[in-house]
NULUMSE-947145 format. One line per 3 residues: number of its first residue (from 1); their letters; for each residue x, y, z of C-alpha. Coordinates in steps of 0.05 Angstrom, whole numbers, plus 5000, padded with zeros to 4 digits. Each point is the difference from the previous one (the first is absolute). Layout:
<pts>
NUM	A	X,Y,Z; ...
</pts>
This chain:
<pts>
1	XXX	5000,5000,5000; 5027,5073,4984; 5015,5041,5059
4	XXX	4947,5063,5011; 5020,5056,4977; 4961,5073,5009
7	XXX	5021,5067,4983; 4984,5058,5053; 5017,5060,4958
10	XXX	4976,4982,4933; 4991,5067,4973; 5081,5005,5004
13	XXX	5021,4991,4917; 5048,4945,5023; 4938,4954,5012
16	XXX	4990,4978,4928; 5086,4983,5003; 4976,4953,5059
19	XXX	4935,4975,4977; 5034,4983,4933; 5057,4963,5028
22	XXX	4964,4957,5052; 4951,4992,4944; 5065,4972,4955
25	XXX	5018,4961,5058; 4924,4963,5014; 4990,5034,5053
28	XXX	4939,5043,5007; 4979,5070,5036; 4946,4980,5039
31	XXX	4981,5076,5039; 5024,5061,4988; 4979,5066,5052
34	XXX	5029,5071,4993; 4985,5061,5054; 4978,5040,4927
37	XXX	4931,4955,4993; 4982,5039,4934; 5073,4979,4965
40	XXX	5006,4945,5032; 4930,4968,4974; 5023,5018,4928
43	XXX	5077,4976,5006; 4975,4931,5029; 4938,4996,4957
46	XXX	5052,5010,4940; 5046,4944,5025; 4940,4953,5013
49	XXX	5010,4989,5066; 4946,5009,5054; 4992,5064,5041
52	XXX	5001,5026,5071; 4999,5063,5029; 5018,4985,5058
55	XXX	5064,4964,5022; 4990,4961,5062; 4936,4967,4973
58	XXX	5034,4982,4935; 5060,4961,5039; 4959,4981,5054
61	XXX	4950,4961,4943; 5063,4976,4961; 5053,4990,5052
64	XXX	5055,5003,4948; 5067,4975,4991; 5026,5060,4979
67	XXX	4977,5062,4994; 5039,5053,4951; 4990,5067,5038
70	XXX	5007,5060,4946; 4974,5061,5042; 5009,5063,4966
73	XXX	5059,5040,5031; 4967,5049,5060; 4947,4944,5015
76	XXX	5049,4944,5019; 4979,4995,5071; 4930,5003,4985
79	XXX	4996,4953,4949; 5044,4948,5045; 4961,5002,5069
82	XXX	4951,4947,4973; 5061,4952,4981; 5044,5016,5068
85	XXX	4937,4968,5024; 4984,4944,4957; 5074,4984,4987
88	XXX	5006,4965,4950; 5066,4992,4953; 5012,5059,4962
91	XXX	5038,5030,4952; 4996,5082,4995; 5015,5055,4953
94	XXX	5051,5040,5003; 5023,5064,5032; 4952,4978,5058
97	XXX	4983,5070,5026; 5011,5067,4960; 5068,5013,5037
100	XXX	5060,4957,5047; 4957,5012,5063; 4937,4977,4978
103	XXX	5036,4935,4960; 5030,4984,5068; 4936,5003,5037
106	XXX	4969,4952,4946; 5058,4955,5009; 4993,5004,5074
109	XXX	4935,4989,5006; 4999,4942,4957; 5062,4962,5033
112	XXX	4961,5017,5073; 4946,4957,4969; 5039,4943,4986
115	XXX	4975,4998,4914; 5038,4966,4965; 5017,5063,4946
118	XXX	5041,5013,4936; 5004,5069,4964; 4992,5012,4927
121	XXX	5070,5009,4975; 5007,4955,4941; 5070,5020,4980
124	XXX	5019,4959,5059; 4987,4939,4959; 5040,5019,4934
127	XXX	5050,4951,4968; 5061,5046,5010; 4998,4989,5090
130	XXX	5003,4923,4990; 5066,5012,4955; 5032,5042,5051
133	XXX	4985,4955,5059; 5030,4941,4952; 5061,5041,4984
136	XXX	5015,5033,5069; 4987,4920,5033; 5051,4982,4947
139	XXX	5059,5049,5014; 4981,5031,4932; 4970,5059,5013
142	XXX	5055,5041,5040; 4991,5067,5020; 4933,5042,4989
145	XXX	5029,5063,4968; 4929,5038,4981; 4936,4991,4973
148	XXX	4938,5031,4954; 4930,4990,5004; 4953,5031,4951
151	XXX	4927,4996,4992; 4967,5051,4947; 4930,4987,4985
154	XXX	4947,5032,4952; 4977,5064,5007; 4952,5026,5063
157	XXX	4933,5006,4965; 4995,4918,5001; 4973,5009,5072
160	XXX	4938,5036,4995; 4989,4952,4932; 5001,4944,5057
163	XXX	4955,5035,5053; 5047,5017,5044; 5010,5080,4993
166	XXX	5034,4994,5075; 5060,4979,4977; 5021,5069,4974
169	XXX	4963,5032,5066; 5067,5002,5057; 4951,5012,5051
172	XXX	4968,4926,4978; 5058,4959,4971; 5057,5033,5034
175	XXX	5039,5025,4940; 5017,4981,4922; 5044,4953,4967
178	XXX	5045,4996,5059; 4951,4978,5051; 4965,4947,4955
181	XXX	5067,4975,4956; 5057,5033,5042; 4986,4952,5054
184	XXX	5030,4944,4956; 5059,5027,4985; 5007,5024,5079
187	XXX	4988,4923,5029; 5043,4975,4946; 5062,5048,5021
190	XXX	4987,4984,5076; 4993,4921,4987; 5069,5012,4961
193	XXX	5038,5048,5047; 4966,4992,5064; 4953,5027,5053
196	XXX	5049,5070,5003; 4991,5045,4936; 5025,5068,4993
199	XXX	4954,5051,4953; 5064,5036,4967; 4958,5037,4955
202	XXX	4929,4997,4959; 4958,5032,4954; 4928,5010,4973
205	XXX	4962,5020,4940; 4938,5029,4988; 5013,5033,4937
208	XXX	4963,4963,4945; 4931,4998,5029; 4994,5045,5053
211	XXX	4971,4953,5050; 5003,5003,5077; 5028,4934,5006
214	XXX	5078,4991,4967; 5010,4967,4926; 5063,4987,5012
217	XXX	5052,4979,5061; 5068,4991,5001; 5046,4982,5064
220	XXX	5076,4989,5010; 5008,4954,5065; 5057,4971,5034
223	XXX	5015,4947,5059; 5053,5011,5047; 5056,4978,4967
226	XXX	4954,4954,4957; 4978,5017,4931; 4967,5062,4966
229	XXX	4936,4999,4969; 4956,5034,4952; 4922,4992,5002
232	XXX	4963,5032,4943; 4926,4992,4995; 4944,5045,4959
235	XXX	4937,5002,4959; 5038,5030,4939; 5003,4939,4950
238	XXX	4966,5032,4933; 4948,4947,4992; 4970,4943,5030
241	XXX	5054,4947,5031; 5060,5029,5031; 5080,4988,5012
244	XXX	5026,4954,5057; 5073,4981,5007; 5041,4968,5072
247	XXX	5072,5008,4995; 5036,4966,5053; 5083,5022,4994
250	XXX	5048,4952,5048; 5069,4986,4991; 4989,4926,4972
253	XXX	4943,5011,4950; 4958,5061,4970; 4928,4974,4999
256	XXX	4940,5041,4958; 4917,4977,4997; 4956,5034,4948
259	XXX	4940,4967,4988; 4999,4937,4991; 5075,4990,4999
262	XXX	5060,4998,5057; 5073,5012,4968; 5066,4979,5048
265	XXX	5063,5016,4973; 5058,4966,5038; 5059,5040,5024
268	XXX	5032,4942,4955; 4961,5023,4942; 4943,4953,4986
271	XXX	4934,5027,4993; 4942,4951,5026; 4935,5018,4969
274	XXX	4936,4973,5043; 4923,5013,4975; 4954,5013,5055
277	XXX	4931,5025,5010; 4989,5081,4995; 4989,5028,5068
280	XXX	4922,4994,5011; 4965,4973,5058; 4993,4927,4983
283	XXX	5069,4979,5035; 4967,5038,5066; 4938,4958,5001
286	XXX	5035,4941,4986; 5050,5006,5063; 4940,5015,5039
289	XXX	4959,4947,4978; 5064,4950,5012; 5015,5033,5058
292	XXX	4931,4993,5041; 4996,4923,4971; 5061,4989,5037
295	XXX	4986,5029,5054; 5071,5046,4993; 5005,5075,5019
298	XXX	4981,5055,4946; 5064,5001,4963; 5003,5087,5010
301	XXX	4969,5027,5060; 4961,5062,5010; 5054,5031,5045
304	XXX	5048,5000,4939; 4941,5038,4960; 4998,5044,5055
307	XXX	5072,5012,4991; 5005,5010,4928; 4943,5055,5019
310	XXX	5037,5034,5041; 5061,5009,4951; 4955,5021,4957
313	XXX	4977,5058,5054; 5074,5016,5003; 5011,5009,4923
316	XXX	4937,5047,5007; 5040,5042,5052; 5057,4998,4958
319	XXX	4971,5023,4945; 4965,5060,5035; 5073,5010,5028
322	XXX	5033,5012,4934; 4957,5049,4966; 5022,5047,5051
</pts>
């Protein structure tokens, strides 16, 4: 039998991403709620899945085996209460608050009631981490010299397309493209460098379309005496689909992913060339759905989403800091 799976939040766009993958993967939505009852009718009457406005009926009714939490961004809290009561599994969207201190709350709250919890950061699961775990456990890797991460997607006006005209409102999403793609880029650098990152210097662009929220991000980082980092992340790719690239620099090897492609050249000169899936949110379910069969601990925790928040507060600061 398929595990039950419900959607609280299903006015968030990401829904159909999750509906359609579990759907891939035989596994239907069986409830979907969302605090917006309006949006949240439509969103779940589009996905075919049954409706409920309210929360703690739906999981009380269901009793699911997982429940993918996608709150929008200053209605976290609310949209969780319900599930810090029911507890079941869950897996929730990222940032987890509009800012550090309310991610850390969320993360707090949900480790004081004992769910078992993984956050939505996909890029944790991409081809090029399981090549530098095999290289650094083989001697091969040597020393982590610096690093890129890069995430440019399409341009802003896809968000009110998909109903969701909060995501360029910073009072309701908590910023731009640095807030919803910077955050990848951020937990990549920390699960690379460390829990101690340095802001050296960052930037942000509003230029092209005016908005309140940021098209474009970019941050230099560094670790004590570890390796610097660039994180770029905007909404500034000319059409629909975007540019992604991870560039990992070490002493041993010089590993690159694109989509759907991880490069390794050796320090010895040999390129390796390894296909892999494009980052997308299929390798997420599928670690949570392997995970909670065998009975292991979420793979990322919330507290390290919480973290990656927080840098992402700092680069903010730093930001502000060096227009001045």
């Amino acid at each position: 039998m398929p595990p039950r799976v419900v959607i609280v939040g299903v006015a968030h766009w990401h829904s159909s991403i999750y509906a359609g993958i579990l759907k891939e993967l035989g596994i239907p939505v069986i409830g979907a709620s969302d605090l917006a009852k309006d949006e949240g009718a439509a969103a779940a009457a589009g996905l075919g899945i049954p409706f409920e406005a309210d929360a703690a009926t739906l999981l009380a009714r269901v009793r699911p085996d997982l429940a993918i939490v996608t709150p929008r961004h200053d209605q976290v809290m609310a949209a969780l209460t319900p599930v810090l009561a029911a507890k079941p599994p869950i897996l929730i969207e990222k940032p987890m608050g509009l800012n550090g201190n309310e991610a850390r709350a969320v993360a707090r709250a949900i480790e004081e009631a004992g769910l078992w919890a993984i956050p939505a950061l996909p890029n944790r699961f991409l081809g090029i981490w399981r090549h530098v775990e095999e290289l650094r456990s083989t001697g091969l890797l040597g020393m982590v010299t610096h690093a890129h991460f890069r995430i440019i997607n399409g341009p802003p006006g896809r968000y009110p397309a998909w109903g969701v005209p909060w995501m360029l409102e910073p009072d309701k999403s908590g910023g731009g493209s640095l807030r919803n793609l910077g955050i990848h880029g951020a937990d990549a650098f920390r699960r690379l460098a460390g829990p101690t990152v340095e802001v050296v210097s960052a930037a942000l662009s509003h230029r092209t379309y005016g908005l309140a929220v940021e098209e474009f991000s970019a941050a230099l980082l560094r670790a004590p005496d570890g390796p610097i980092g660039t994180v770029e992340s905007g909404y500034s790719y000319a059409a629909a689909g975007g540019d992604f690239e991870w560039r990992i620099a070490a002493t041993g090897a010089y590993l690159q992913e694109t989509k759907g492609l991880v490069a390794i050249r050796h320090a010895d000169g040999r390129l390796e060339t390894h296909e892999t899936q494009d980052p997308s949110y299929r390798p997420l379910l599928e670690a949570t759905l392997s995970a909670l069969a065998a009975g292991r601990p979420p793979p990322v925790t919330v507290a390290e989403c919480a973290e990656a928040v927080e840098l992402c507060d700092r680069i903010y600061d730093a930001a502000k800091r060096d227009r001045r």
